[in-house]
PDB file of N, CA, C and O in Angstrom:
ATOM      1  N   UNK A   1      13.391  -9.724   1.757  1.00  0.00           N
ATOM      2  CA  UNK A   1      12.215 -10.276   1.106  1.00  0.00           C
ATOM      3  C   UNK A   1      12.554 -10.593  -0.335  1.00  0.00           C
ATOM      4  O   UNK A   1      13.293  -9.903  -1.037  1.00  0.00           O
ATOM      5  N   UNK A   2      11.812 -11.937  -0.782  1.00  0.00           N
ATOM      6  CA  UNK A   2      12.071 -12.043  -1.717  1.00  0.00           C
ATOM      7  C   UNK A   2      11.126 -11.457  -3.230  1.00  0.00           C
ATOM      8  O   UNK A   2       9.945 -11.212  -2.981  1.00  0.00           O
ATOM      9  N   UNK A   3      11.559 -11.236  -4.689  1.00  0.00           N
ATOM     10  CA  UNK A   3      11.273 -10.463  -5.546  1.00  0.00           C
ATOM     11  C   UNK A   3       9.109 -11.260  -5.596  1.00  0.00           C
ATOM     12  O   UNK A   3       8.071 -10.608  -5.714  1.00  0.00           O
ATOM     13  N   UNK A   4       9.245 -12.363  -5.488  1.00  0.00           N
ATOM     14  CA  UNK A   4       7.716 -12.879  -5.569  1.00  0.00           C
ATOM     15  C   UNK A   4       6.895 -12.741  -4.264  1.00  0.00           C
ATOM     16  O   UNK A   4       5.670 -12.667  -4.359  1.00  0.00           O
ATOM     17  N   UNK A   5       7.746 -12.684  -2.542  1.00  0.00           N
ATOM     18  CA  UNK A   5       6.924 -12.058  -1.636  1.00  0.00           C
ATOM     19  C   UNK A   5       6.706 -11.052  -1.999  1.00  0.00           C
ATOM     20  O   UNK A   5       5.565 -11.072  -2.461  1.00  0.00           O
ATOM     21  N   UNK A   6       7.302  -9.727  -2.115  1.00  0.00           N
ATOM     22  CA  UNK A   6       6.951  -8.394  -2.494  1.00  0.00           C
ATOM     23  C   UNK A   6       5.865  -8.448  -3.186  1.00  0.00           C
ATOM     24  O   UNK A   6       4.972  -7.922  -2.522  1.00  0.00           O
ATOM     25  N   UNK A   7       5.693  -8.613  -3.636  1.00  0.00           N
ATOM     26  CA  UNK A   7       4.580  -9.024  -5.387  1.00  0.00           C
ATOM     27  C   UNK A   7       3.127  -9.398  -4.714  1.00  0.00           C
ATOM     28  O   UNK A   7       2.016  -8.875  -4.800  1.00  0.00           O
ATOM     29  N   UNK A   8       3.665 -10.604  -3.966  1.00  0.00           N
ATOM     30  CA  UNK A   8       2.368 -10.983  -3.134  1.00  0.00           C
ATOM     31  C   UNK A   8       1.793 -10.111  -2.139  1.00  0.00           C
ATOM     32  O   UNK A   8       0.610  -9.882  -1.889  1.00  0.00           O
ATOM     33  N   UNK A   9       2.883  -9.656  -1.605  1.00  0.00           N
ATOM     34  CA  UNK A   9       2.880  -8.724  -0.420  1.00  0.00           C
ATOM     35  C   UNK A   9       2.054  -7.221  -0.669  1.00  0.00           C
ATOM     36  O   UNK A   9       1.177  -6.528  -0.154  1.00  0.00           O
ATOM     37  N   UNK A  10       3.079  -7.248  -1.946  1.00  0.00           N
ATOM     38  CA  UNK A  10       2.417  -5.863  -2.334  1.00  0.00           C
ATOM     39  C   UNK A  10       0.751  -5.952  -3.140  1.00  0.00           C
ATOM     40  O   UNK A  10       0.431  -4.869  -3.631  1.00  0.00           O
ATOM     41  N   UNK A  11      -0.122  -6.895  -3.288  1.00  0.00           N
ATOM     42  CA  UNK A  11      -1.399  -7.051  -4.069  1.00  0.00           C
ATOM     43  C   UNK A  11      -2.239  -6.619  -2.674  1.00  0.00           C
ATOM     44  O   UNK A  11      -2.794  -5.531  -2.515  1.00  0.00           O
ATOM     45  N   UNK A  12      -2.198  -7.900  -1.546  1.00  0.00           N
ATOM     46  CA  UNK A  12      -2.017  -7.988  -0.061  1.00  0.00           C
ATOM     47  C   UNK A  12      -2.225  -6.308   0.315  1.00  0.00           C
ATOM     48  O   UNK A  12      -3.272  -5.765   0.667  1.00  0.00           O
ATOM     49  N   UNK A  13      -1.336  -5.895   0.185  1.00  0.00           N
ATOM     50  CA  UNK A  13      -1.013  -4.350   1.028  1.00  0.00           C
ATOM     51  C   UNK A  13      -2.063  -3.552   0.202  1.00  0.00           C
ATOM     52  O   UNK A  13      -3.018  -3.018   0.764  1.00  0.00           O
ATOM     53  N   UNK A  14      -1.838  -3.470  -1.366  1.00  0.00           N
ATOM     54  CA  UNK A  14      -2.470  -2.779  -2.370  1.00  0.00           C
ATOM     55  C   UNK A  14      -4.077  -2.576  -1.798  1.00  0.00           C
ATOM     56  O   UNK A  14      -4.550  -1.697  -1.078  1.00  0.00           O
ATOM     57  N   UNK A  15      -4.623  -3.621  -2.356  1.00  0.00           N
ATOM     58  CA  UNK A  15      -6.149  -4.057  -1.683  1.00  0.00           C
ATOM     59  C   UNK A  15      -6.434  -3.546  -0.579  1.00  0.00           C
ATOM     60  O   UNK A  15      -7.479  -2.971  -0.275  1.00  0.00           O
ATOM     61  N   UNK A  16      -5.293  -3.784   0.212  1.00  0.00           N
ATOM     62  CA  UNK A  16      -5.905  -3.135   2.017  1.00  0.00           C
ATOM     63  C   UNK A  16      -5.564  -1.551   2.190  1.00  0.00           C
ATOM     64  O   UNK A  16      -5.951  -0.805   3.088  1.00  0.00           O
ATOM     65  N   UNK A  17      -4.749  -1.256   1.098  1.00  0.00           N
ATOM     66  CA  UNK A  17      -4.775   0.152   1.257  1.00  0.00           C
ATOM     67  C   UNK A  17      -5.785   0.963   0.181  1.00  0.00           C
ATOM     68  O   UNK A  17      -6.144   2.130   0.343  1.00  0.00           O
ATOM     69  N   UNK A  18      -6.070   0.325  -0.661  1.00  0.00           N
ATOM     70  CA  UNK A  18      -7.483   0.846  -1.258  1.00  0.00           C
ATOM     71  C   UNK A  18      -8.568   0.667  -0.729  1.00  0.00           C
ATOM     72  O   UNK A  18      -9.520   1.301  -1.185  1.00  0.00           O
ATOM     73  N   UNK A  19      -8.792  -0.294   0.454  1.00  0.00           N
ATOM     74  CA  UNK A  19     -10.010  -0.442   1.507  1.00  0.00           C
ATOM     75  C   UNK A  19     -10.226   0.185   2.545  1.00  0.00           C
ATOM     76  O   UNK A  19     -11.295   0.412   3.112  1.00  0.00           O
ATOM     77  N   UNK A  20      -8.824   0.576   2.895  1.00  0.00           N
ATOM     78  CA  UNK A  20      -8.896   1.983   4.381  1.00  0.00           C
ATOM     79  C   UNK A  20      -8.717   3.273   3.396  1.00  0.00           C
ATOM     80  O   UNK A  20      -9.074   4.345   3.885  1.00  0.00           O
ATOM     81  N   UNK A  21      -8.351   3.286   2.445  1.00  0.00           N
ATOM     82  CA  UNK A  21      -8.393   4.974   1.616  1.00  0.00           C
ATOM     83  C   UNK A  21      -9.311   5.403   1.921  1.00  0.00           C
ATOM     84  O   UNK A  21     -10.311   4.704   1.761  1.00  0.00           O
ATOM     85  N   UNK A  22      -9.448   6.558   2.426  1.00  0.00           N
ATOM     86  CA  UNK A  22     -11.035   7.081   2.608  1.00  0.00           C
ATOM     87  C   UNK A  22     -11.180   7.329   1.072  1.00  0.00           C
ATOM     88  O   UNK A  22     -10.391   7.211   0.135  1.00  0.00           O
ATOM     89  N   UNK A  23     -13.071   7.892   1.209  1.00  0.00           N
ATOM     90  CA  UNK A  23     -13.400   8.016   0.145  1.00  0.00           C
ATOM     91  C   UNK A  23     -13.873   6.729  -1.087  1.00  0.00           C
ATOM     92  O   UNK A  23     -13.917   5.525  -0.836  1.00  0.00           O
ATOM     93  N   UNK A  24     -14.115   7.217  -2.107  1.00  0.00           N
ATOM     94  CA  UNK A  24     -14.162   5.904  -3.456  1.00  0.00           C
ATOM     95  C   UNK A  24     -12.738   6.204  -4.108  1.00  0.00           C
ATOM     96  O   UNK A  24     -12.363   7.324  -4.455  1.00  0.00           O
ATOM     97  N   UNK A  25     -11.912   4.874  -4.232  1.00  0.00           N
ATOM     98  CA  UNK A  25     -11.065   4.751  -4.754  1.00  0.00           C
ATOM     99  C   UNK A  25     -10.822   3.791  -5.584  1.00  0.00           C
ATOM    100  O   UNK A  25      -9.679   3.450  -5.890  1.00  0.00           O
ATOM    101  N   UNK A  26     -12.088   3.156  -6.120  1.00  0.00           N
ATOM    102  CA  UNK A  26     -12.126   2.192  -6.886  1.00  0.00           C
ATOM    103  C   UNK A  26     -11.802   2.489  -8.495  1.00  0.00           C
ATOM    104  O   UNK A  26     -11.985   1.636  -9.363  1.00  0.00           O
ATOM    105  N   UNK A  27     -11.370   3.623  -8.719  1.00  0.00           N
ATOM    106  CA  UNK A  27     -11.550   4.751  -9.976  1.00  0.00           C
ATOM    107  C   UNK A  27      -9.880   4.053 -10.382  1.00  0.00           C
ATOM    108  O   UNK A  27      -9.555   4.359 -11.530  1.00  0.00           O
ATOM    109  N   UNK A  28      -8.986   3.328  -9.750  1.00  0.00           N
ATOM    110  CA  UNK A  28      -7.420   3.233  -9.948  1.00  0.00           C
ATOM    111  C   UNK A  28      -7.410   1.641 -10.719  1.00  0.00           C
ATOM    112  O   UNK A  28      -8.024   0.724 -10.173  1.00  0.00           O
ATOM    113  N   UNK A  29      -6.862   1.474 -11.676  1.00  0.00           N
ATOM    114  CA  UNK A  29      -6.715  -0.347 -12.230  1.00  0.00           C
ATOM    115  C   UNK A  29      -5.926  -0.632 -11.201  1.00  0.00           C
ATOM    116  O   UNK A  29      -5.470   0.144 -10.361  1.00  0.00           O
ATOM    117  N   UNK A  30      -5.758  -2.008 -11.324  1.00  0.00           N
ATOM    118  CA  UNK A  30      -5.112  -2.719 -10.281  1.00  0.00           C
ATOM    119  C   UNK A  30      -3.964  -2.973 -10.413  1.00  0.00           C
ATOM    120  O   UNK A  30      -3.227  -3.334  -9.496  1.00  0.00           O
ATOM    121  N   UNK A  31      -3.521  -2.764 -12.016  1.00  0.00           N
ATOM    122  CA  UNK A  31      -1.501  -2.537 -12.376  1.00  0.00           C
ATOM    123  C   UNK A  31      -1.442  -1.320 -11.246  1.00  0.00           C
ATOM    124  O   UNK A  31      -0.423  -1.364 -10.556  1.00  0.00           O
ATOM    125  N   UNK A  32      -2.212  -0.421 -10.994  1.00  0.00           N
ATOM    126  CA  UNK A  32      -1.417   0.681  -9.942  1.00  0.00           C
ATOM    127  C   UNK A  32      -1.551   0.571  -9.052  1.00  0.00           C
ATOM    128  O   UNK A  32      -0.763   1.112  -8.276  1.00  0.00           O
ATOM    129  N   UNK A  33      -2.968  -0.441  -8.408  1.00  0.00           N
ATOM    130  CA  UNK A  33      -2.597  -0.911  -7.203  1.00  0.00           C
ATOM    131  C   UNK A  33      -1.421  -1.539  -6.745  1.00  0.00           C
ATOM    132  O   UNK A  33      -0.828  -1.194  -5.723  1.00  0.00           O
ATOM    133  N   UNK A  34      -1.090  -2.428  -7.465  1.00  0.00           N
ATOM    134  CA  UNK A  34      -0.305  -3.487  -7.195  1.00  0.00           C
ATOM    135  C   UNK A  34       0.960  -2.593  -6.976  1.00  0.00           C
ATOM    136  O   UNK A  34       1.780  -2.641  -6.059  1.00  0.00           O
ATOM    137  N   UNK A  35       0.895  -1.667  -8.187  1.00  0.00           N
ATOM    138  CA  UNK A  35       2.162  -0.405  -7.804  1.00  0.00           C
ATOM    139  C   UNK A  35       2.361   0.027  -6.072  1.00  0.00           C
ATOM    140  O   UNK A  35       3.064  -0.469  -5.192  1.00  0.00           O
ATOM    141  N   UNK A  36       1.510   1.039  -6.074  1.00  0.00           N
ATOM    142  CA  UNK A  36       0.782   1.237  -4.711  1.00  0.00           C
ATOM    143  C   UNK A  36       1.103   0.002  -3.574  1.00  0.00           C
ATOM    144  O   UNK A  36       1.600   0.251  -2.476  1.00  0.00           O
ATOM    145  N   UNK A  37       0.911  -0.709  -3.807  1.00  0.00           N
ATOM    146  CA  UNK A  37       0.942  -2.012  -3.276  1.00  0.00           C
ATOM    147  C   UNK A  37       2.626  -2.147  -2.381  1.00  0.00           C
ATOM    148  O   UNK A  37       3.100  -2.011  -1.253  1.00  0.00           O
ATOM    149  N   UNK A  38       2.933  -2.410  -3.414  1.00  0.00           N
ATOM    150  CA  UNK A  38       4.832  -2.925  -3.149  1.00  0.00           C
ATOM    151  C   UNK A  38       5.504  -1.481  -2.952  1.00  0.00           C
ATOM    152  O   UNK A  38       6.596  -1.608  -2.398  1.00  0.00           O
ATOM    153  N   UNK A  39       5.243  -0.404  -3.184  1.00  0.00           N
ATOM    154  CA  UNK A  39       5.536   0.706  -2.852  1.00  0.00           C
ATOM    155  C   UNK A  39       5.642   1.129  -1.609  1.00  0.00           C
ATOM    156  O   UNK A  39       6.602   1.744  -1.143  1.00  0.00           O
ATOM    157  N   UNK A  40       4.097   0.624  -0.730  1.00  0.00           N
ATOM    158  CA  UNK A  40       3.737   0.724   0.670  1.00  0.00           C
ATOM    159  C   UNK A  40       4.802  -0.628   1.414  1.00  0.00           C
ATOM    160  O   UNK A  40       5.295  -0.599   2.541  1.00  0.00           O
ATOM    161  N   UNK A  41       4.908  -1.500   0.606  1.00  0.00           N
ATOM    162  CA  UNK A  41       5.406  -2.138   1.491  1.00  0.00           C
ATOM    163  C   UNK A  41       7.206  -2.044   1.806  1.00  0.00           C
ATOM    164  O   UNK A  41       7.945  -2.307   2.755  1.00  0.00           O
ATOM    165  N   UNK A  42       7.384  -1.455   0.257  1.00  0.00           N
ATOM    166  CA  UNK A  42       9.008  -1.434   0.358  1.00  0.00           C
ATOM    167  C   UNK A  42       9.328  -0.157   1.320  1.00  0.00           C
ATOM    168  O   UNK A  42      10.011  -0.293   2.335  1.00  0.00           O
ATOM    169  N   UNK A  43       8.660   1.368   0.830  1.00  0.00           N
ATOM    170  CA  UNK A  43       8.654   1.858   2.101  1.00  0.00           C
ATOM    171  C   UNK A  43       8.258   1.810   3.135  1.00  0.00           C
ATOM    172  O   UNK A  43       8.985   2.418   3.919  1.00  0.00           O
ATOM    173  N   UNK A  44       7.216   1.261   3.678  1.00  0.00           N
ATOM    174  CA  UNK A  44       6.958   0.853   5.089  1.00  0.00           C
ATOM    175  C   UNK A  44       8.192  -0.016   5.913  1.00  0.00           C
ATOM    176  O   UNK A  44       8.487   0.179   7.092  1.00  0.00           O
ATOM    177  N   UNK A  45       8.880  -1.085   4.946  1.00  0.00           N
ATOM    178  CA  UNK A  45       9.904  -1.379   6.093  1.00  0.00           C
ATOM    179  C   UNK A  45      10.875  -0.440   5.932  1.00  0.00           C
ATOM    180  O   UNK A  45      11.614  -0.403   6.916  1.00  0.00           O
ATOM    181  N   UNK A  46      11.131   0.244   5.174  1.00  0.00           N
ATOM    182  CA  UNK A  46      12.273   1.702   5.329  1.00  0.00           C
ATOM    183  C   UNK A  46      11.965   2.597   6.517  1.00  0.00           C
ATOM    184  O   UNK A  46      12.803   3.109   7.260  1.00  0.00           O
ATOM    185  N   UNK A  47      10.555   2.721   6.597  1.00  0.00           N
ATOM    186  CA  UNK A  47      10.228   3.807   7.222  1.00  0.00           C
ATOM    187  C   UNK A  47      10.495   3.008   8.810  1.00  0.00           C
ATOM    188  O   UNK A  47      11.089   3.551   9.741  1.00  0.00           O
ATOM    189  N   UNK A  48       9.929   1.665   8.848  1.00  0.00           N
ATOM    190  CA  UNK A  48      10.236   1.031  10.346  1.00  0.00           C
ATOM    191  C   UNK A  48      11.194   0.558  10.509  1.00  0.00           C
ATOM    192  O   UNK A  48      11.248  -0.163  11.505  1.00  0.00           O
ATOM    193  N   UNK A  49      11.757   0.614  10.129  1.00  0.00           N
ATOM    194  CA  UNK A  49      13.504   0.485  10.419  1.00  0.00           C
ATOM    195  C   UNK A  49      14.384   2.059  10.504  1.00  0.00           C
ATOM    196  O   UNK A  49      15.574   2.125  10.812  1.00  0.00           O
ATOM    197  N   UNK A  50      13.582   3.180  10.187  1.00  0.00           N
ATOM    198  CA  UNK A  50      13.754   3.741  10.441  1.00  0.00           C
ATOM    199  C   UNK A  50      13.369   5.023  12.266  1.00  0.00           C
ATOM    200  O   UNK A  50      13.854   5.983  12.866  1.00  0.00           O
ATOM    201  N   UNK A  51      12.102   3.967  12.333  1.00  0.00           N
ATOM    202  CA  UNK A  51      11.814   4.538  13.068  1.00  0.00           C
ATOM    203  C   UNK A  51      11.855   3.242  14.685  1.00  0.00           C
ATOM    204  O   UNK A  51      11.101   3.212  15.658  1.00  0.00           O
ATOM    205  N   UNK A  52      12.981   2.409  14.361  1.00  0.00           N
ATOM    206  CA  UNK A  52      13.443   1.506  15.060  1.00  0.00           C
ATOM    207  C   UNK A  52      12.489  -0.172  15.626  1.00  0.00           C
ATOM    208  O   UNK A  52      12.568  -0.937  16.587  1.00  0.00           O
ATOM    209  N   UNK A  53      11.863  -0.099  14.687  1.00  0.00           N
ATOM    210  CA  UNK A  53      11.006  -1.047  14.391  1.00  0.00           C
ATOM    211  C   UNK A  53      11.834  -2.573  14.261  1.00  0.00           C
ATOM    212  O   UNK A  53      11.845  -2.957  13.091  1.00  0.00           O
ATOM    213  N   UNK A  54      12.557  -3.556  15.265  1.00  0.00           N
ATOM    214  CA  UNK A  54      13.198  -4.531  14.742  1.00  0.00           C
ATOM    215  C   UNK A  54      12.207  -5.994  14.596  1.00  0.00           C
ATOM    216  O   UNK A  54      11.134  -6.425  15.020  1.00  0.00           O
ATOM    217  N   UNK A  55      13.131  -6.340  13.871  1.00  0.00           N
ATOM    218  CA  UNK A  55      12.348  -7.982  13.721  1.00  0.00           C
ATOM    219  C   UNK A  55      12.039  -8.409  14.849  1.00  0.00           C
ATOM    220  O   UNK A  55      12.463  -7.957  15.913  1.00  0.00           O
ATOM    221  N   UNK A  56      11.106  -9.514  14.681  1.00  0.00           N
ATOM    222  CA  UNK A  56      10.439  -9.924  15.834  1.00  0.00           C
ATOM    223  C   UNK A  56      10.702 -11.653  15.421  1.00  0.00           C
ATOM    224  O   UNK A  56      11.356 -11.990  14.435  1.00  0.00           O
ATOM    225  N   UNK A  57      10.155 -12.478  16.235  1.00  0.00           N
ATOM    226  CA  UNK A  57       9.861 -14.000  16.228  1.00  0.00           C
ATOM    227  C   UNK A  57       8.695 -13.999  15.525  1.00  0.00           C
ATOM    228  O   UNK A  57       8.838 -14.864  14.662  1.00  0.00           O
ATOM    229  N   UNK A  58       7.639 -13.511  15.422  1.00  0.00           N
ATOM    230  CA  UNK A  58       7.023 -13.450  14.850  1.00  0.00           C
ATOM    231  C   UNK A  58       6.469 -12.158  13.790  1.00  0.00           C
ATOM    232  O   UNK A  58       7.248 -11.363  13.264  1.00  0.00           O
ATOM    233  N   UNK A  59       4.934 -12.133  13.596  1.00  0.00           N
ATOM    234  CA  UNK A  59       4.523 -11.337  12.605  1.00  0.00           C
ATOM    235  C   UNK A  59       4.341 -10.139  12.958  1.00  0.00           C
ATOM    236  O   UNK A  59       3.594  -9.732  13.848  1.00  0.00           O
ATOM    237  N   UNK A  60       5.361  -9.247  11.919  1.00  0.00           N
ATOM    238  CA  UNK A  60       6.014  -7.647  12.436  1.00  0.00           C
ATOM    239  C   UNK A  60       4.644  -6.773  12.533  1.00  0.00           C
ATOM    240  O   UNK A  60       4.320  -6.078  11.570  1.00  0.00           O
ATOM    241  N   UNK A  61       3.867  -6.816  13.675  1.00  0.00           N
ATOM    242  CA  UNK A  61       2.314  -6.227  13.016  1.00  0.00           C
ATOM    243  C   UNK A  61       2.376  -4.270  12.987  1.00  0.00           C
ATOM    244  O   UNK A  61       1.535  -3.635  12.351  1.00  0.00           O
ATOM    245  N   UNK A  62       3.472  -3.605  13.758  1.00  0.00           N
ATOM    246  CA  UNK A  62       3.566  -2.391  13.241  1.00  0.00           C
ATOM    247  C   UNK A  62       4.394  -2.223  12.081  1.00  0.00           C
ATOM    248  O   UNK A  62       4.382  -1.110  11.554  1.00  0.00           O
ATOM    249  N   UNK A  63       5.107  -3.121  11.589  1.00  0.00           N
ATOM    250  CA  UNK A  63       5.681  -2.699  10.393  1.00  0.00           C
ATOM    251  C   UNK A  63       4.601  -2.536   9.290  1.00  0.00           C
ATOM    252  O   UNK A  63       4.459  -1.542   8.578  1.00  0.00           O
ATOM    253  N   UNK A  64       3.416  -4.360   9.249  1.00  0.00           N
ATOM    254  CA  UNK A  64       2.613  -3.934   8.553  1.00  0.00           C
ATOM    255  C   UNK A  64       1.657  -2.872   8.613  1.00  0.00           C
ATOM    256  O   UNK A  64       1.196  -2.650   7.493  1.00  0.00           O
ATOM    257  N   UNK A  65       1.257  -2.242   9.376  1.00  0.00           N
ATOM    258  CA  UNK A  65       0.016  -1.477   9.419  1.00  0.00           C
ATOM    259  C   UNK A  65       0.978   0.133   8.721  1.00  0.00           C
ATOM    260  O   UNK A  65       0.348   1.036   8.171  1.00  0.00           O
ATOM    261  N   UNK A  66       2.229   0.174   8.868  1.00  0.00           N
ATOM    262  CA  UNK A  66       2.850   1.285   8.660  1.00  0.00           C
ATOM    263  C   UNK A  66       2.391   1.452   6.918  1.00  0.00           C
ATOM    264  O   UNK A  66       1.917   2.305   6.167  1.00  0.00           O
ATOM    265  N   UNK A  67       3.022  -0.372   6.866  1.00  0.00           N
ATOM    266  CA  UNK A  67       3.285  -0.404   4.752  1.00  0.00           C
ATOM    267  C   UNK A  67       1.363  -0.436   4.762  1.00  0.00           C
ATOM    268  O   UNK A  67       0.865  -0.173   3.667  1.00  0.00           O
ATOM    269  N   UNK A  68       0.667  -0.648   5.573  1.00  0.00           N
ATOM    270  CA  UNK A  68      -1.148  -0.390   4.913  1.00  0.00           C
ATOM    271  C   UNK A  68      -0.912   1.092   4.793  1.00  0.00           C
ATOM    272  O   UNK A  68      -0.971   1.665   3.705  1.00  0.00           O
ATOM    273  N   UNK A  69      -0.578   1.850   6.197  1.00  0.00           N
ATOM    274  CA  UNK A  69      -1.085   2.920   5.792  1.00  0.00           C
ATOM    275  C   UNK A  69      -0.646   4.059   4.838  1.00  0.00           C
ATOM    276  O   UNK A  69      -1.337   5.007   4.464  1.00  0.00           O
ATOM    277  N   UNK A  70       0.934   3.716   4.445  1.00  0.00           N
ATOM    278  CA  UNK A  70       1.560   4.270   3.038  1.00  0.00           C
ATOM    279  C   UNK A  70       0.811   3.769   1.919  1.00  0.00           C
ATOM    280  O   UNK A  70       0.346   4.452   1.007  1.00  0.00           O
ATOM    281  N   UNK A  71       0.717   2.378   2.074  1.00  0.00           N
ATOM    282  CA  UNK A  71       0.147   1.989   0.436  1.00  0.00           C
ATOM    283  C   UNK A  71      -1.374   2.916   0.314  1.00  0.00           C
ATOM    284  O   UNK A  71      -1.838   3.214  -0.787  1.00  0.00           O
ATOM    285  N   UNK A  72      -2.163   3.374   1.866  1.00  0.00           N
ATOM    286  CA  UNK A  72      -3.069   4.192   1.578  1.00  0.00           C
ATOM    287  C   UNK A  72      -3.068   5.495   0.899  1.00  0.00           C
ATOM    288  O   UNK A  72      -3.823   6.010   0.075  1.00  0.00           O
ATOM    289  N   UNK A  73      -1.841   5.927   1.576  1.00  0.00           N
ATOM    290  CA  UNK A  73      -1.708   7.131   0.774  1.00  0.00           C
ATOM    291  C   UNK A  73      -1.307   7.435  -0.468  1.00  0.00           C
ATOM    292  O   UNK A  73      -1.508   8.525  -1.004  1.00  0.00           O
ATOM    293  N   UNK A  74      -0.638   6.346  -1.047  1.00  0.00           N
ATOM    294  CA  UNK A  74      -0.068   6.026  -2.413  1.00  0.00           C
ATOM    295  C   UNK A  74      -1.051   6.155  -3.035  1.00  0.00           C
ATOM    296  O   UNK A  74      -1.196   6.910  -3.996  1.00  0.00           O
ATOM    297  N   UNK A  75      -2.333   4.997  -2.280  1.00  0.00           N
ATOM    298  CA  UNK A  75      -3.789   4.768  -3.447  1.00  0.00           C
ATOM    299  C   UNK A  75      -4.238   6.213  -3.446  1.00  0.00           C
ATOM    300  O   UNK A  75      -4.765   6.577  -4.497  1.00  0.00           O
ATOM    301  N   UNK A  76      -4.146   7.016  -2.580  1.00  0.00           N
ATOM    302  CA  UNK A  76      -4.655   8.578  -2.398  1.00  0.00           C
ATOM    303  C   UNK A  76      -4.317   9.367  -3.288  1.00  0.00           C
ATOM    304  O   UNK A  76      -5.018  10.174  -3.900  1.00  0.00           O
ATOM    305  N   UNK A  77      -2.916   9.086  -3.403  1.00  0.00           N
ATOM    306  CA  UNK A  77      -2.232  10.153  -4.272  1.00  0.00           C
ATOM    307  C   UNK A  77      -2.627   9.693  -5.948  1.00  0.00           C
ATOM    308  O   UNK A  77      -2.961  10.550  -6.765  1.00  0.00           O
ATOM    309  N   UNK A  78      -2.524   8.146  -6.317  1.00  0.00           N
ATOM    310  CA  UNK A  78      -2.665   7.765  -7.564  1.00  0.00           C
ATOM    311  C   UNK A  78      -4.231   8.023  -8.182  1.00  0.00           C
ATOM    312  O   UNK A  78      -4.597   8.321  -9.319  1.00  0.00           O
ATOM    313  N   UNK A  79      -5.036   7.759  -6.853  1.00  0.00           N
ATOM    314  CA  UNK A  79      -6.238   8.330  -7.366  1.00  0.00           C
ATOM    315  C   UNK A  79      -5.906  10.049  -8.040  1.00  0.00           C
ATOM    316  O   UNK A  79      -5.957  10.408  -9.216  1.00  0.00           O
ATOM    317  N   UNK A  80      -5.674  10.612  -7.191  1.00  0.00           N
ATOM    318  CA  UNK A  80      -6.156  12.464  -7.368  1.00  0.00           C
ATOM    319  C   UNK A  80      -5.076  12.609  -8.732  1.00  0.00           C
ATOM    320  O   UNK A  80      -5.336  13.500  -9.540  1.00  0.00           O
ATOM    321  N   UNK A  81      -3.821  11.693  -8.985  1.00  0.00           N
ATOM    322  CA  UNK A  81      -2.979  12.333 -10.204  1.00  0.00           C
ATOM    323  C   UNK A  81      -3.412  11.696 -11.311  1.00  0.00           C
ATOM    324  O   UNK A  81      -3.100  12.119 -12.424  1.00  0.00           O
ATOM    325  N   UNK A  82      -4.222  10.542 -11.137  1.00  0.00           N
ATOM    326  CA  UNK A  82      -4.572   9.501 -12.163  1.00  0.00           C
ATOM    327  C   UNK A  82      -5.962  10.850 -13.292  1.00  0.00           C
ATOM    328  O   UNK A  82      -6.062  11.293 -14.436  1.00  0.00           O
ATOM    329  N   UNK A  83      -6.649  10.936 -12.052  1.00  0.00           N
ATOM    330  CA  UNK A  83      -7.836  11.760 -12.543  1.00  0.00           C
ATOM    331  C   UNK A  83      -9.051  11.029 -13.070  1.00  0.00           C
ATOM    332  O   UNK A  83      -9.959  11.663 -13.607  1.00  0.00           O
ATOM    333  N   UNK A  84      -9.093   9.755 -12.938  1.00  0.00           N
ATOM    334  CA  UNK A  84      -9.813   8.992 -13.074  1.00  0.00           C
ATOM    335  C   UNK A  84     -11.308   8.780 -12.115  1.00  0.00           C
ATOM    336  O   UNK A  84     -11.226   8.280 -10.992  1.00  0.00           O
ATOM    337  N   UNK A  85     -12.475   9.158 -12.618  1.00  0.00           N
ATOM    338  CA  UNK A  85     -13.554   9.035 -12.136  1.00  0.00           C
ATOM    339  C   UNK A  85     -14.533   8.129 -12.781  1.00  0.00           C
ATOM    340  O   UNK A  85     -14.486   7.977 -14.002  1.00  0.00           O
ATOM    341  N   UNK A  86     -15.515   7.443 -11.977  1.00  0.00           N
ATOM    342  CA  UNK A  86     -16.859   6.517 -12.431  1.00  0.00           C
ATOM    343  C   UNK A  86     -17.916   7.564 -12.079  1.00  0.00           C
ATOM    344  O   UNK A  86     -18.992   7.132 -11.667  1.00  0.00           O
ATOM    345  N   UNK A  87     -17.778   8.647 -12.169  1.00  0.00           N
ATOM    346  CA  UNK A  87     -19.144   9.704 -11.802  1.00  0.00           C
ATOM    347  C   UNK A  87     -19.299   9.617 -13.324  1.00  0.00           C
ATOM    348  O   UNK A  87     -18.483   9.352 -14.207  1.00  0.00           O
ATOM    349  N   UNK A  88     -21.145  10.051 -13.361  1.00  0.00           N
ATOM    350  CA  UNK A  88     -21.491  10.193 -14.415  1.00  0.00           C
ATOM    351  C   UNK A  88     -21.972  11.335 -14.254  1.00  0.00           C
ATOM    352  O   UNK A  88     -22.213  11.745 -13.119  1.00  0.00           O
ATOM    353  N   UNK A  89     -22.262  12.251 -15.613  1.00  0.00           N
ATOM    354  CA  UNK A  89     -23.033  13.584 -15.412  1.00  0.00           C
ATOM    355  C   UNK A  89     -23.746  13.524 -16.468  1.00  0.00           C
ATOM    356  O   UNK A  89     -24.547  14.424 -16.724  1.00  0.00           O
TER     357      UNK A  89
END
């Protein structure tokens, strides 16, 4: 992949893994989504290629759902270390 798919890929992934995060996770800017983002996706194809996931003719759809559901947990984790809340008291 190239350095501007990733980028795209990873906003793409970012977004969809802040939309299946359980919970409110809207508390993260979107520089860490985007982090989050390309994170899920660079490990997600590590992880499916690791777990024998090969290219296809077409669109790799368990590779992606792997890089959604890392970039979810990424948004998971960046939420709870960020510490960032919209609660008011």
């Amino acid at each position: 992949m190239e350095v501007i798919g990733v980028i795209i890929a990873g906003i793409i992934i970012g977004l969809l893994g802040k939309w299946v995060a359980p919970g409110n996770r809207d508390n993260i800017p979107f520089w860490l989504t985007l982090v989050c983002g390309v994170g899920g996706v660079l490990i997600g194809y590590y992880v499916a290629g690791l777990l024998g996931v090969k290219d296809t003719p077409g669109i790799d759809w368990l590779r992606w759902i792997i890089s959604i559901v890392l970039a979810a947990v990424l948004v998971v984790i960046a939420a709870a270390v960020t510490g960032r809340s919209k609660t008011t008291t």
